[in-house]
N, C-alpha and C positions, 0 to 999 in steps of 0.2 A: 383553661386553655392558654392562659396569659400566664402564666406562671413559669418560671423558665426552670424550678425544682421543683419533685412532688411536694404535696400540703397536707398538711397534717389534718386531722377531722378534726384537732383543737384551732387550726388557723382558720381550718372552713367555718367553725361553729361562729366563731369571732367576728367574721367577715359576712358572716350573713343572717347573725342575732339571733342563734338558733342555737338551742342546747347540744353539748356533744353527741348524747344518744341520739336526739333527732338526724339528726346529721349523721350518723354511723348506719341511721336506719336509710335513711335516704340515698346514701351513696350505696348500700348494696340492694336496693330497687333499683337505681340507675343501671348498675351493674346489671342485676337480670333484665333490665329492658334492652340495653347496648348488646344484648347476649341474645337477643330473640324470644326472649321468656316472660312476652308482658301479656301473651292474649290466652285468657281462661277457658279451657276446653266448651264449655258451654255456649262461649260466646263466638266461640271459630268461626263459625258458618257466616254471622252477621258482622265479624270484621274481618274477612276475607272479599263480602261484599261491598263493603265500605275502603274496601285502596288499604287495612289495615292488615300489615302481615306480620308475622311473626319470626321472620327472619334476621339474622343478626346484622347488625350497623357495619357500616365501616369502617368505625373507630370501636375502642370498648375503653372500658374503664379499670385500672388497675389500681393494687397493693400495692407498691415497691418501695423499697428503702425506705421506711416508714414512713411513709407517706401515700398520697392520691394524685394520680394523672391519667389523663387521656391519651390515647396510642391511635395509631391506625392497626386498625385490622392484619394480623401476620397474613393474610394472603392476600393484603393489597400494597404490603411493605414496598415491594419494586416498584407498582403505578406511583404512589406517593413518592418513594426515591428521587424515582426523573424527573419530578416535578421541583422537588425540595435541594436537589445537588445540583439541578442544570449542567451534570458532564464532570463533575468538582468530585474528586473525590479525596479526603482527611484518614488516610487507614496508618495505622500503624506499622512501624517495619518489625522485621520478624525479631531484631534485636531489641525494640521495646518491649513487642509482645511477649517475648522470655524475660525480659526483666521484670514485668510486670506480675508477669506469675508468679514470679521468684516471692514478687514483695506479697502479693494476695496473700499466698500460701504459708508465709513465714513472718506476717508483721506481728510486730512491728520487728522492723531491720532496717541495720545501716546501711550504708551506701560500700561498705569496703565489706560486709557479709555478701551481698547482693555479687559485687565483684569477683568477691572470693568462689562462691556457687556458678558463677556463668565464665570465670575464667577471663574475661576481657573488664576493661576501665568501664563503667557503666556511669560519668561523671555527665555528661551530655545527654542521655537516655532518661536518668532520671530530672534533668533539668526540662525537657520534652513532658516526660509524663506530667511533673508540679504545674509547667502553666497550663497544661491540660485541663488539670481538674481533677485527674483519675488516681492520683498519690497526695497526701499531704504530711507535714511535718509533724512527727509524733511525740517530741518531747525528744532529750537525750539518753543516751547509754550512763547508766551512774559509773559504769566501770572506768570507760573510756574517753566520753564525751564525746562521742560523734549523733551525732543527729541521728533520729529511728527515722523509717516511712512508715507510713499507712495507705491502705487503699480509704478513696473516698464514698461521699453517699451517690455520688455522680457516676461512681465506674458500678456500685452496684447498682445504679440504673438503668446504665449502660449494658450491663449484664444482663438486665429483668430478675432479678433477684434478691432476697427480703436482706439477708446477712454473708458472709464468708464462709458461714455454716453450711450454705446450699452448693457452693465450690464443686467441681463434682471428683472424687475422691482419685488419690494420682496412684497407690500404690497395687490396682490390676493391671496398673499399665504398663508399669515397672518390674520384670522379668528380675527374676535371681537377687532378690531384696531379705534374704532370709538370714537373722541376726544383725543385721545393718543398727539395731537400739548398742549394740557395743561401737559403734563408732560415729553416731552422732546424739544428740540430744534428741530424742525419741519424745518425749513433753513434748517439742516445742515443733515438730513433724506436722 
């Protein structure tokens, strides 16, 4: 819960002198306990008596981005919110959140691809995204030498999702796309 990135089950082994498997075992007991799934048919009756339910927490435990963290509960997100923003709210404008897609979908990319695909200077946008957290510097174009992006391990946590492979796919959404690998680089889609 102190951790401000998820943690690996090699950081947790290390952190609490416990062999990885132990620890890979333990976090998914947590997991089904935080999930409501710690009290054994047999025993219901006599921890239902005893204040012990079997219903899920209001946090759980998750996978993400290779790693291990604590969440609140998706249907107690909003009561935490108002608790957690006090009125504050950090969202993105709609001109990050298309360049940002731009970059998930197509990293690693430059800043003058990124441009070229959204039509407008995106010099500021992606300056926003880097202190963020949610882009980071990927090394250069050998061609050109401009700087590539990347999304980070941040934005796919920020996402709830393991990799970019889980992105969820753009081209049902995209109407009259038939042939389109003749005019762009279809690899790299």
């Amino acid at each position: 819960m102190v951790l401000d990135e998820p943690a690996t089950e090699e950081e947790l082994a290390a952190g609490v002198g416990l062999t990885v498997n132990a620890v890979r075992s333990l976090l998914a007991e947590l997991q089904r306990e935080y999930n409501g799934y710690t009290v054994k048919a047999p025993e219901m009756e006599d921890a239902s008596h005893a204040g012990i339910g079997s219903s899920p927490r209001g946090f759980e435990l998750r996978n993400i981005a290779g790693g291990w963290r604590i969440y609140s509960r998706t249907e107690f997100a909003d009561i935490v919110g108002k608790y957690v923003l006090e009125g504050q709210t950090a969202r993105l404008t709609q001109a990050a959140l298309e360049t940002l897609a731009v970059i998930a979908y197509r990293q690693p990319v430059s800043r003058a691809r990124v441009s070229a695909i959204r039509g407008v200077n995106v010099d500021s946008v992606v300056r926003t995204l880097a202190q963020r957290g949610l882009i980071e510097d990927a090394g250069t174009d050998p061609e050109s030498g401009a700087i590539l992006y990347r999304t980070t391990s941040y934005f796919l946590e920020r996402m709830g999702i393991s990799s970019v492979g889980e992105l969820p796919q753009l081209s049902p959404h995209l109407p009259g796309l038939d042939g389109i690998a003749e005019f762009y680089d279809a690899g790299t889609m």
